[in-house]
C-alpha positions, 0 to 999 in steps of 0.5 A: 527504506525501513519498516520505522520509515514505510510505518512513519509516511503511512501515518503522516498521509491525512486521516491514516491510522494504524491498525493491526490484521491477522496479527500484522501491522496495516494502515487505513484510511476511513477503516479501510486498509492501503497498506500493511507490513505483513510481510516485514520480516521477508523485506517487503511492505505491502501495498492494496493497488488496483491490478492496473496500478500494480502493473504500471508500479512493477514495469516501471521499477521491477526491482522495487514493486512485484506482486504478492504471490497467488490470488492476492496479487492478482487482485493488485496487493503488491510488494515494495522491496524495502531495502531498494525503494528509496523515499520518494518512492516509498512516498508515491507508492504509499500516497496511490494505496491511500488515494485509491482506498481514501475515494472509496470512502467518498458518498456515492452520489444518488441519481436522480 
């Protein structure tokens, strides 16, 4: 997988839109980030998981998913090693980031 092809399935996801923080390039969903290519030039993409996601991604293939160093990967922000994801992967990895900031956009219902 390349940066071009993480960049071009980020943006085939419904609603996704390309954007730009602290100078790299990230993808979002109703203004919220899911994924970036902050780390592109290391190989990585980067996705926003739930903690609980990225260790499920990271057990299941530790070759391809680990997490972001520190704080920010104990948060769940995960890397996805570019050169050995292939596209399926690249897919299912991209579509969990964007489902999960995509919910977080839905109305909260109001209790009565």
């Amino acid at each position: 997988m390349t940066a071009d092809g993480f960049k071009r399935i980020a943006l085939s996801l419904p609603g996704a839109e390309e954007g730009s923080h602290m100078g790299a390039v990230d993808f979002r969903v109703g203004g919220r980030i899911f994924a970036t290519l902050a780390s592109v030039k290391e190989g990585y993409g980067n996705l926003i998981l739930t903690p609980e996601m990225q260790k499920d991604f990271v057990s299941e293939m530790p070759e391809v998913f680990l997490p972001i160093a520190g704080g920010w990967g104990r948060m769940g922000m995960t890397h996805i090693r570019l050169s050995k994801a292939r596209k399926e992967v690249v897919e299912g990895a991209l579509k969990a980031a964007w489902q999960l900031r995509a919910e977080k956009n839905r109305p909260k219902k109001k209790r009565a």
